[in-house]
C-alpha positions as CSV (number, residue, x, y, z in Angstrom):
1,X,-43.5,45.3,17.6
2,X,-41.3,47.2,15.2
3,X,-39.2,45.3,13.1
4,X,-35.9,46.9,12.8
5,X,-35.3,46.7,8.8
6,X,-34.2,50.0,6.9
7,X,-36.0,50.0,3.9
8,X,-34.4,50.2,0.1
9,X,-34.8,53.9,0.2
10,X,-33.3,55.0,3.2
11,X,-30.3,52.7,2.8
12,X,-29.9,54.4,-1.0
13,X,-29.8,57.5,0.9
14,X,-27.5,56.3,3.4
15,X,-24.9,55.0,0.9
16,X,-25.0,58.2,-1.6
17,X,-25.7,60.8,1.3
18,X,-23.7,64.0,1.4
19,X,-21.7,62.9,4.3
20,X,-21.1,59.3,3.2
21,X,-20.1,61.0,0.0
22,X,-17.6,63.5,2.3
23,X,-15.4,60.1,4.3
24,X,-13.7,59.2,0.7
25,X,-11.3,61.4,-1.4
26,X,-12.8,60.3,-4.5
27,X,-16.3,61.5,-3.0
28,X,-15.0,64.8,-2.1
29,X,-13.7,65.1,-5.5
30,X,-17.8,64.5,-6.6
31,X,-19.4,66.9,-4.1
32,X,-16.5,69.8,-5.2
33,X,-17.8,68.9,-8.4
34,X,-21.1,69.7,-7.4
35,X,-20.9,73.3,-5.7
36,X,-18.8,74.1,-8.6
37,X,-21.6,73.2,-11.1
38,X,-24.7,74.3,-8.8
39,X,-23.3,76.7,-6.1
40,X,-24.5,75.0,-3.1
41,X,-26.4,72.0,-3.2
């Protein structure tokens, strides 16, 4: 049986994702800053 538990990885990833990153102003501020400093990311 598969025990349904995210591990500590994939919940990091879920709570600094791109897209989690895009639902707050402040996280749009940080992903502008981004594709200013990189280009695309």
């Amino acid at each position: 049986m598969k025990i349904k538990i995210r591990s500590s990885n994939k919940k990091h990833a879920k709570k600094t994702g791109f897209r989690t990153r895009q639902k707050s102003a402040g996280g749009r501020k940080v992903n502008r800053r981004q594709r200013a400093r990189h280009g695309a990311f």
